[in-house]
N, C-alpha and C positions, 0 to 999 in steps of 0.2 A: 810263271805263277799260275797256278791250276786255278780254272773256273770256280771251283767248288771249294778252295782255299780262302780264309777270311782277307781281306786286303791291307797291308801291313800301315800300319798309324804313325804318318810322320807329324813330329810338333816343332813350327816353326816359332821361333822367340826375336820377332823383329821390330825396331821402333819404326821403321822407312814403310811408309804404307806402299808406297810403288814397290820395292823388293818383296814386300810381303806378298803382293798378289801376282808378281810375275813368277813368284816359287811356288803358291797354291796352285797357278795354271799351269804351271808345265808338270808338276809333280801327280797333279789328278789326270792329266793326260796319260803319264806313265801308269795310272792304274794304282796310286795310293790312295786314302784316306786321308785329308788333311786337316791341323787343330792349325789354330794362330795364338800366337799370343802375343801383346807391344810391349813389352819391359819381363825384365827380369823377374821381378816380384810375380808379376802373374803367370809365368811360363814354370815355376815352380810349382806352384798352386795348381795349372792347370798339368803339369805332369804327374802330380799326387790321384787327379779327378781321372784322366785318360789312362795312365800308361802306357804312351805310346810307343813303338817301335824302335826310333831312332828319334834324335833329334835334331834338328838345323838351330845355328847359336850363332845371333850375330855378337862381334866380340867389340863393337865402342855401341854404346848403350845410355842413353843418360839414368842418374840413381845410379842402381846396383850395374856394372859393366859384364859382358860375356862371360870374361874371364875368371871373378868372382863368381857367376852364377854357375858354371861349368864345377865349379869346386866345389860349391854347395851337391851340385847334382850326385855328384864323382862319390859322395859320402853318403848316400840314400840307400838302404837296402835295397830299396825295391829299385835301383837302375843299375844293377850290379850285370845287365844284361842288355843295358840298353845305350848303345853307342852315340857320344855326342860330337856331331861336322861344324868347327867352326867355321862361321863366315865371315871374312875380315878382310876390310881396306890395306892392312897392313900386310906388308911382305917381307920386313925385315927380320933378322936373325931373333932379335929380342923378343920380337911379338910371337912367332913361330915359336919358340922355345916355352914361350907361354902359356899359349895353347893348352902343348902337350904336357906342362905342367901343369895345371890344373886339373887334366883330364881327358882333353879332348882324346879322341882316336883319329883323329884325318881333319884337314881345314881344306879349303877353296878359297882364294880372294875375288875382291869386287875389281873389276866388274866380271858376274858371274859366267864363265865358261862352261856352257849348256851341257853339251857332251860329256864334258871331264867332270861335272854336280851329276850327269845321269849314271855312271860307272861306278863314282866313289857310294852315291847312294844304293844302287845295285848291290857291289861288293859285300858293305858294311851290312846290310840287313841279310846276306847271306852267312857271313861268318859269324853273326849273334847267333839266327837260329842254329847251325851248326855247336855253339859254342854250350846253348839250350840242352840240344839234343848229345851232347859229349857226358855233361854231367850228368842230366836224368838217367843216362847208360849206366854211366858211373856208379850214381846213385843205388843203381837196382840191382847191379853187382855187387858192391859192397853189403847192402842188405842180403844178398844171397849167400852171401860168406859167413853170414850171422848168424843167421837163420837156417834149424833142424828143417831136412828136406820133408822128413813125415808130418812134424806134427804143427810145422810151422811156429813153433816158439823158439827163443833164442838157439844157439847150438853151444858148445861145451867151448870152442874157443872164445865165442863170445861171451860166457859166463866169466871166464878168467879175467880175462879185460876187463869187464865190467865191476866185479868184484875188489880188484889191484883199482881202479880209478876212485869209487867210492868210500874203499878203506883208507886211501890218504886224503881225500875230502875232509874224512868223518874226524879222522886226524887230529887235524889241522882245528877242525870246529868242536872236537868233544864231542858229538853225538853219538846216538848210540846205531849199531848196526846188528837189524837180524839176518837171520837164515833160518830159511825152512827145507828140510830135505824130506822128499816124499817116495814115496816106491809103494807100487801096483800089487798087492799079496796075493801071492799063488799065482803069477802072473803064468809063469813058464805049462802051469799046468794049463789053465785057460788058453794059453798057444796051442797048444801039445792036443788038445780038445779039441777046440773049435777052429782051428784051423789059423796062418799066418794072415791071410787078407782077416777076420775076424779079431786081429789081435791087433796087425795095425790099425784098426776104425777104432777096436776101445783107445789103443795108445792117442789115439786123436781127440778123441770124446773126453778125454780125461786131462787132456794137454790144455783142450778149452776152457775145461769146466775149470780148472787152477789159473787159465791167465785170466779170466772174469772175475775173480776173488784179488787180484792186485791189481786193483782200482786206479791207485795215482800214478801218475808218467813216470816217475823217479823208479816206481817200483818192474823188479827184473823177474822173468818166468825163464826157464832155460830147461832142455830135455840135459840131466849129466850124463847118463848112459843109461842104454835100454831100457825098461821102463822105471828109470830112477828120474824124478823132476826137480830142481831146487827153485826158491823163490828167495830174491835177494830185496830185503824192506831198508832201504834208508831212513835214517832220520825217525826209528820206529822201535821202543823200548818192548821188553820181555810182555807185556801187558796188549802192547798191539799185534805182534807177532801171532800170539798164542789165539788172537782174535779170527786172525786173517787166515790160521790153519782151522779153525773151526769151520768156518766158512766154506774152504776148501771140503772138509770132512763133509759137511750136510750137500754141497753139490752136486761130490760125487755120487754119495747114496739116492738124490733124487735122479741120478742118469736109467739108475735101477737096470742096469745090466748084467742079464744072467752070467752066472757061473756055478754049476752046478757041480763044480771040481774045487770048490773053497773050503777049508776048514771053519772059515769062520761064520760066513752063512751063502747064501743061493745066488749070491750077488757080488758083485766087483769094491772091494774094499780098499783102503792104502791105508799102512802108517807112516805116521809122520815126526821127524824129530826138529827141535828147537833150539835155536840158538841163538845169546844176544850179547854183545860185547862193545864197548866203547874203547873203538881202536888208539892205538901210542903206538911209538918204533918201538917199543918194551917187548912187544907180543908178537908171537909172527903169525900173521893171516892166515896160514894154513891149521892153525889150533881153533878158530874160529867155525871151521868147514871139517875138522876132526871130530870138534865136540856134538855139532849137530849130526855128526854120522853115527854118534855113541849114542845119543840121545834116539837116533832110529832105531839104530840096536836094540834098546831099552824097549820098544814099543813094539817089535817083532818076538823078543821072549816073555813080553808080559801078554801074549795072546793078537795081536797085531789089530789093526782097527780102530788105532788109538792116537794120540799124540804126548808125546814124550818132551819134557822139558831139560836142561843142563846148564847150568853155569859155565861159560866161561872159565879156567884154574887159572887165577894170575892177577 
């Protein structure tokens, strides 16, 4: 354990006031941090206040018993990382079986064998953090597989997924589902000008300036391809949609980035089309992401700059 490492938080949960302190003394000698608690009821309470590391559980307890309180723990979000060593008199098949049924991850009997309490506690606070550090990996890979390398919003496979997940939500509940699909006007020329490092910073500037306009967590920002963006609004009729591309529209023009290669003025513009549909199996999901493409169309040959609305046909 490195000096400059916080020292891991063990909580003991024991009625025996003599066990209690001969496992505080040897445990803070190994260099932990130690909580106590005398009954179940408080060693719950006090694992809600601490969250500590591991836990030591003695398993006969007057009230609530180890082995209930173990089960209680075992169903906590928050100790979904945090390993419980029963302590227990008992060493028969039944009891042991117990344990492990409730929750525990490893027991000791009494009377306690110093060494073999220093190993399994050793062990078990190793393989948590490892088990920590597996997921948050995880975690940051999975979000990298999600996530457009440039502009840091969704990426196209993750627009699918997400798309397919809340069109049978919406389903299911009748609500209604939009789509916004947006594209960069005159982009190619603005590359073609200013240069690709130039073209990536608007793609970015413009990636942001659209996930700041879908405000609620439900709602999805995703780059579809090149400088095409879509916005997926759950639970958000033709009325909110048409709100949330306004939005969009006044952001971008407040970025006020030149382009002096636009038809439409000196500045970086996008149109955008709309779509909103209350999904059934009647309809297939890909009419939904057609019509807001037809609906950009519409706003690319009426002068671009604009936002275009479309019914749903069906």
């Amino acid at each position: 354990m490195s000096e400059s490492s916080p020292k891991p938080v063990i909580l003991i949960i024991d009625d025996d006031n003599f066990v209690q302190m001969q496992l505080r003394l040897y445990l803070e000698r190994e260099g932990y941090d130690i909580i106590t608690a005398k009954n179940a009821e408080a060693g719950l309470v006090s694992f809600i206040e601490n969250q500590p590391d591991l836990i030591l559980l003695d398993a006969i307890m007057p009230g609530m018993n180890g082995f209930d309180c173990c089960a209680r723990l075992t169903v906590m979000p928050e100790a979904i990382y945090t390993p419980i060593l029963m302590i227990t008199g008992l060493d028969d098949q039944h009891s042991v079986d117990q344990a492990f049924e409730a929750g525990a991850v490893d027991y000791v009997t009494k009377p306690i064998h110093w060494a073999v309490l220093r190993q399994r506690v050793k062990r078990l606070l190793q393989q948590a953090r490892l088990q920590k550090q597996f997921e948050t990996t995880n975690q940051i890979l999975q979000e990298m597989v999600a996530i457009d390398g440039l502009t840091k919003v969704a990426n196209r496979r993750r627009f699918d997924e997400y798309l397919q997940q809340e069109w049978l939500r919406l389903a299911r509940e009748l609500q209604p589902l939009s789509l916004i699909l947006v594209d960069v006007d005159y982009f190619k020329a603005y590359n073609d000008h200013y240069g690709h490092l130039a073209g990536d910073t608007c793609l970015q500037q413009v990636a942001a300036s659209i996930n700041c306009s879908a405000k609620r967590p439900a709602d999805l920002v995703a780059r579809y391809g090149g400088e095409e963006f879509v916005v997926i609004l759950p639970n958000t009729p033709v009325e909110g949609a048409i709100a949330v591309a306004e939005e969009i529209h006044a952001n971008i023009k407040n970025l006020e980035i030149r382009h002096e290669f636009s038809s439409v003025n000196n500045y970086i513009t996008i149109s955008s089309g709309v779509a909103t549909v209350i999904p059934n199996h009647a309809i297939d999901m890909q009419l939904l992401m057609a019509t807001a493409d037809t609906a950009l169309y519409q706003s690319k040959h009426d002068g671009r700059n604009r936002i275009s609305y479309l019914a749903v046909p069906g």
